[in-house]
C-alpha positions in Angstrom: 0.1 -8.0 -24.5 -2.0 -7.0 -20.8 -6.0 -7.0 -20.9 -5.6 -3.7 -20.4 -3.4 -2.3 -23.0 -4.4 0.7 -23.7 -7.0 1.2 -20.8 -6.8 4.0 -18.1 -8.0 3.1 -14.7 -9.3 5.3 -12.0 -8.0 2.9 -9.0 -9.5 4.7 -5.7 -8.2 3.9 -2.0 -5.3 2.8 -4.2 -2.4 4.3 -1.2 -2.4 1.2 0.9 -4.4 -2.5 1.0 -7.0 -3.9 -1.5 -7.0 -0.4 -3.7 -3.0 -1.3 -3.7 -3.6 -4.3 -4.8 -5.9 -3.4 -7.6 -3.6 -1.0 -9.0 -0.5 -2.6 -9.6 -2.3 -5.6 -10.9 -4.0 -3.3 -13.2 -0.6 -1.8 -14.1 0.9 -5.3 -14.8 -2.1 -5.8 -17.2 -1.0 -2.7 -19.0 -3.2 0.0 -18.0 -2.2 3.8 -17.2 -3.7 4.3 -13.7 -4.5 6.7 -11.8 -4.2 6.6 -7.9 -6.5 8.4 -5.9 -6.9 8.7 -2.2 -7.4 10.7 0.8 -4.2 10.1 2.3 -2.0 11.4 -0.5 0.7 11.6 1.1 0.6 8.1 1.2 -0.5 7.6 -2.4 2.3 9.6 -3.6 5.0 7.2 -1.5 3.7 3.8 -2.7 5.1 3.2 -6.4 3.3 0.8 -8.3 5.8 -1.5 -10.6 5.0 -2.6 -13.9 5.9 -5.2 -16.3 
């Protein structure tokens, strides 16, 4: 059981670096996350793995 079961996160900047980061820690914690960023191309190529 995460922190974040349950949760949704908004996880902005979340295509490349720190934002990156964020969100598959999040997503190992349990969340449902939502990436968001200006680049989306980008954002759509980055999967974020959870456990």
């Amino acid at each position: 059981m995460g922190r974040f079961d349950g949760r949704v996160a908004v996880i902005t900047g979340a295509a490349r670096g720190i934002g990156f980061g964020t969100a598959q820690r999040f997503a190992t914690e349990g969340a449902s996350i939502a990436i968001v960023d200006l680049d989306e191309a980008a954002a759509q190529k980055r999967p974020v793995v959870s456990s």
